[in-house]
N, C-alpha and C positions, 0 to 999 in steps of 0.2 A: 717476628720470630716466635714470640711466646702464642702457645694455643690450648684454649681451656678445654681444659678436659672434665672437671667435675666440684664444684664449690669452692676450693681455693688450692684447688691442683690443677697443674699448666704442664705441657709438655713441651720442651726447651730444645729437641734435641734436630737432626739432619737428616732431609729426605733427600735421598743420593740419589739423582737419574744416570748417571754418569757411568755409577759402579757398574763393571762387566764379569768379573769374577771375585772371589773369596775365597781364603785360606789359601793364598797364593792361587793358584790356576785348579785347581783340586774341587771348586764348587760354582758354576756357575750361574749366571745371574741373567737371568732375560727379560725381567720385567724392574728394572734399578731395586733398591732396597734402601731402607732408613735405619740411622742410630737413633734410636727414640732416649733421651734422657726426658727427666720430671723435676718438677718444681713446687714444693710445698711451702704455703706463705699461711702459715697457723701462726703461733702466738712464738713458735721458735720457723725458723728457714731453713727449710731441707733441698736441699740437692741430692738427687738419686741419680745415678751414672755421669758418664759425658761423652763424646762419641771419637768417633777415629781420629788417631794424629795429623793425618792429611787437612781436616776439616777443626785442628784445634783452635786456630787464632778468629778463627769465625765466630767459631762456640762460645770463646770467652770474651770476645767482645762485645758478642752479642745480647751475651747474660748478662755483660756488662752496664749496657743500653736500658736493660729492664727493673734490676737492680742493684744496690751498693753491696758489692760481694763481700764488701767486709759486715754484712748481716747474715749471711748464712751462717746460720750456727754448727751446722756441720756437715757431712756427706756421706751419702751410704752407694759405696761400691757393692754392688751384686755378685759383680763377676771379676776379674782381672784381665780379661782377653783384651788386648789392643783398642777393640773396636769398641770396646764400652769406656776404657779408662786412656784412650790415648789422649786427648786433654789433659788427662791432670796435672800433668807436671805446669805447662801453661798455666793452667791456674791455681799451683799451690805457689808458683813465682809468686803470684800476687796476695792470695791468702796461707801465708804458708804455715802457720799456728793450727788452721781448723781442724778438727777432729776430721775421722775419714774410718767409718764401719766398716767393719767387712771380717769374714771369717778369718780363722789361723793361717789356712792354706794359703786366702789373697792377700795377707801381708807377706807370705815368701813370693807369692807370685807376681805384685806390685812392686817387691825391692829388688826382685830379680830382672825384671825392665827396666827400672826406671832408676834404681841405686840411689833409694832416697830413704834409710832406716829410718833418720832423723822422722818423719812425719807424724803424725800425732795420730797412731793407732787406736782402735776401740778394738777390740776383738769381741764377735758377738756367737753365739751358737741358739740354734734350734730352742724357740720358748722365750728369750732373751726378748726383750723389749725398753723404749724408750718413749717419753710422754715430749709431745708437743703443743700439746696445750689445747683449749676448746673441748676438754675430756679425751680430746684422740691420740693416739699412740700407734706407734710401731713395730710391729711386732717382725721378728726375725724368722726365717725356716730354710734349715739348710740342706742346698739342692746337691749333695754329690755326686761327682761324675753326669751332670746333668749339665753340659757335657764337661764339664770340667774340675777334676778337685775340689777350688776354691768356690764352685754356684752356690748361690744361696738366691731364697726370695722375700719380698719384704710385702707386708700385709698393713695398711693404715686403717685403723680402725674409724667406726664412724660412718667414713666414704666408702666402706666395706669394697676398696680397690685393693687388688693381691699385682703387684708389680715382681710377673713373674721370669723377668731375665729370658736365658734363651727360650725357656718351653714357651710354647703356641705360636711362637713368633713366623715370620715367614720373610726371608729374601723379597721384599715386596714395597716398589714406593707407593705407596698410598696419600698424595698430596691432603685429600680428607680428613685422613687420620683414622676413620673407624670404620669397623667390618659394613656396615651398614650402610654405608656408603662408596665403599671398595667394589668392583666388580668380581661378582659372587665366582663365576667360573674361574678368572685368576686365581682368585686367593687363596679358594681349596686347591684347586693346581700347586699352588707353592705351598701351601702348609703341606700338603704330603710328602713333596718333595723337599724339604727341608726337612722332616721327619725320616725318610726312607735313606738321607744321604748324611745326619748329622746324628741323628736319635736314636736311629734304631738299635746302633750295637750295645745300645745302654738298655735297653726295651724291660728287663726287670724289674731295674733301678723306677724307671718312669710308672712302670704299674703299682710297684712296692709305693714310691713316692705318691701316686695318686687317693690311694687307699686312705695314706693318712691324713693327706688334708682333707680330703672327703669325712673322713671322722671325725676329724676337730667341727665340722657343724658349721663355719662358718660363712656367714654371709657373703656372694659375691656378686657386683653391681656391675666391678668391669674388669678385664684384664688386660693390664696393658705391661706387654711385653717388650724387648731389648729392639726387636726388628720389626718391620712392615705395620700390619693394621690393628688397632686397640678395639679389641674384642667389648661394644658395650650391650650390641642386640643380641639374646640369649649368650654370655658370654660363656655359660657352661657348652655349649653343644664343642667348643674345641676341646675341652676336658675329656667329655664324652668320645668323641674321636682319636683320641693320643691314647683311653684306656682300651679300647676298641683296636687301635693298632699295637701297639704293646702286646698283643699275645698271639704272637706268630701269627699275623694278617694273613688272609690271599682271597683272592676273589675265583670266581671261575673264567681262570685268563691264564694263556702260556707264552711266552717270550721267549723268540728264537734269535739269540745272535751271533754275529759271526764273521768271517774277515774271510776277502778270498784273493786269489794271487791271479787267476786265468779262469775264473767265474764259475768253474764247479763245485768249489764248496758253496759259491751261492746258488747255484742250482738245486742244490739239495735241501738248504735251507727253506729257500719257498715251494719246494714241495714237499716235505717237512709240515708245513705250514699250509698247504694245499688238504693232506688230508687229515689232519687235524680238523679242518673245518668239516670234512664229510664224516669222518665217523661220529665227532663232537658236535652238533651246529651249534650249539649254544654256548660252546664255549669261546672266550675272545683270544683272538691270534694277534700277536704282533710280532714284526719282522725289522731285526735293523742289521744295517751294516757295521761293526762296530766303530772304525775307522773312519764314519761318515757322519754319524750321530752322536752328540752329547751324552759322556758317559754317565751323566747325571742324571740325565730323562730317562735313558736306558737301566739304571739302576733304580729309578721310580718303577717303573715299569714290571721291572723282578720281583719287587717289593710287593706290589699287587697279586702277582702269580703265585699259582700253585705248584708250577712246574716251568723250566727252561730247557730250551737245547743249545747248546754250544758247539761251533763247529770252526774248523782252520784245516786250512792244510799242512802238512806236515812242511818244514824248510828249517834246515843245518839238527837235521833229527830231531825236531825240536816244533815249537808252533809260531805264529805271525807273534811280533813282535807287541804289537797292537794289542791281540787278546791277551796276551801275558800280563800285560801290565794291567788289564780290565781284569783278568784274573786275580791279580793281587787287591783291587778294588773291591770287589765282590767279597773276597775272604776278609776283609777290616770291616764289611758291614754287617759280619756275622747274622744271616740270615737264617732260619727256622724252619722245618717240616715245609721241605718243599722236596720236590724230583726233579731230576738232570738226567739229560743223553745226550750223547756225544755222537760229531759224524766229522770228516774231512776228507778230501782228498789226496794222492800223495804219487811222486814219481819212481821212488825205488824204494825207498825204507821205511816208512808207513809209521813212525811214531806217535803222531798229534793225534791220533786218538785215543793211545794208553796215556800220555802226557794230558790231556783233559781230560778224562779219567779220576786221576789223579789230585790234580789240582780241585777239581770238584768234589771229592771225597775229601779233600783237605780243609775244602769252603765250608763242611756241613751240607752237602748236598749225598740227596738221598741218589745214587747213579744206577738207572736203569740197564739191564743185561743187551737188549739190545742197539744197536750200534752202526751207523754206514761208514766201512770202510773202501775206500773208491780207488782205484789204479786209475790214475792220470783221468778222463772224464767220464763222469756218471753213464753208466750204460742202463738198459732196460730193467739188470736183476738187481741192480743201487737204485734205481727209485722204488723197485716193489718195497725195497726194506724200509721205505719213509713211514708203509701204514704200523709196520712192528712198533715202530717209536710211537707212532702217535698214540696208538692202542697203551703203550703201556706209561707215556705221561698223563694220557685223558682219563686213564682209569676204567677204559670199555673194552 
């Protein structure tokens, strides 16, 4: 179970092949993902996280196996989310004196799950530090809304490792352990998309946040975060890309998505996307069904772009059930300086196109004037209006 990671830190924690989703059905998982906990065996015995309740009687048996857990001198929770502290209770059965770090917020957010005041709190904030001997210590920095309240990230000094909780991490089992060894095209694949689907509504927070520990000067050898692969080859270049996404990303790329009932609002969509590419060539098109596609790739996807079209047909005066609720996806992920148009089909009352509209103006989307409104299916003078859109998302 234990795997070294760097002089006398081990990583203790669970590479889930298994996992299919996250945060209930709201995040999905294509390539498994790990709870990564750590284990420091200096002159005092740190435990940093432990992973999900499903996988607790493993965790503590397994730490068990490695060492006598009545030597840990104490444990620093990061975060309070399930998936870092669902062990604990399992293992404060057994040591249940130990000290347990973690900010103000995760002791409400600890006794709120788990109904245990009694535990032997530390409350630490931002600068707070603790010695473990060998000259090294621990230093505290706290992550709020990163993504949660209670984040915080812990810095041991020395092994100039920054055990940064959810940032850099990625939905990703990595049996290896490190970037370096991860297959390179996955794991920026899932770091972005665990950025585009978890991070970004925070995107200030993360830039603000980066700034400062970029200031504080401090040495970093590796980062090893909550999920997937511990950053040791250039471990900044993820820093470098999370400050790089933080400020309203987009590449030159458009994303057209869309739901259809009897195929003409998908007919518009890919031509829509037809001339897109003629007046554009350079620029990149993608086309999904929403209904058919993970809405989590599909909102990676947006994340990238500079511009979307959305489209549905109009049904119960209203739009496909499907985009609505992608619709409300999209507005939780608070997206930036990007442009929208709308098109759909409809058989007598024609709303889903003022109703995405709408809803898009709602998202923070910038909504382009023109628009394909279609009577039952796309005739000749509905497709000429695909180049209007495209001209005015491409910006030619």
């Amino acid at each position: 179970m234990k795997r070294h990671i760097k002089n006398n830190v081990y990583w203790v924690g669970k590479v889930d092949w298994e996992l299919e989703s996250f945060h209930g059905d709201d995040y999905s998982i294509n390539h498994g993902s790990s709870q990564n906990a750590y284990l420091i065996r200096e002159e005092k015995t740190v435990l940093i996280d432990t992973v999900w309740r499903p996988h607790s009687s493993e965790f503590v048996n397994n730490l068990a196996n490695e060492i006598d857990l009545d030597k840990i001198d104490f444990i620093v929770m990061n975060h309070g989310e399930v998936d870092h502290s669902g062990a604990l209770p399992a293992l404060m059965e057994r040591i249940p004196y130990t000290p347990i770090y973690c900010t103000a917020s995760a002791v409400k957010s600890l006794v709120g799950q788990y109904h245990h005041p009694e535990w032997n709190f530390k409350v630490v904030k931002t600068g707070d530090s603790v010695e473990i001997g060998s000259g090294k210590k621990l230093v505290f920095v706290e992550m709020k809304m990163l993504h949660w309240p209670d984040s915080m990230a812990t810095y041991l000094t020395g092994d100039n490792i920054l055990f940064s909780n959810d940032a850099f991490g990625q939905h990703y089992a990595v049996q290896e352990l490190f970037n370096d060894l991860a297959e390179p095209c996955d794991l920026w694949e899932e770091a972005l998309k665990y950025y585009a689907n978890i991070l970004n509504p925070f995107s200030p927070l993360v830039k603000k946040k980066i700034e400062e520990i970029l200031a504080l000067n401090l040495p970093i050898d590796i980062i090893a975060p909550s999920h997937g692969a511990i950053w040791r080859d250039n471990p900044t270049q993820i820093v470098e890309k999370y400050y790089q996404w933080s400020q309203d990303y987009q590449e030159d790329q458009i994303t057209i998505a869309y739901d259809t009932m009897w195929e003409g609002t998908m007919q518009l969509a890919h031509k829509i996307g037809e001339e897109i590419a003629r007046i554009s060539p350079d620029t990149k098109v993608k086309v999904f069904n929403i209904s058919k596609t993970d809405k989590n790739d599909i909102m990676t996807e947006v994340f990238k772009s500079k511009a979307i079209a959305v489209g549905s047909p109009t049904v119960g005066q209203s739009i496909l059930s499907s985009v609505g609720g992608w619709l409300e996806f999209l507005k939780e992920l608070k997206f930036k300086n990007k442009k929208a148009a709308v098109f759909g089909c409809y058989g007598w009352s024609g709303e889903s196109t003022k109703v995405l509209r709408d809803r898009l103006q709602d998202a923070g989307f910038e909504v382009v004037e023109p628009e394909i409104k279609c009577n039952l299916n796309p005739k000749k003078e509905d497709f000429q209006k695909a180049a209007e859109i495209a001209r005015a998302l491409a910006g030619n």
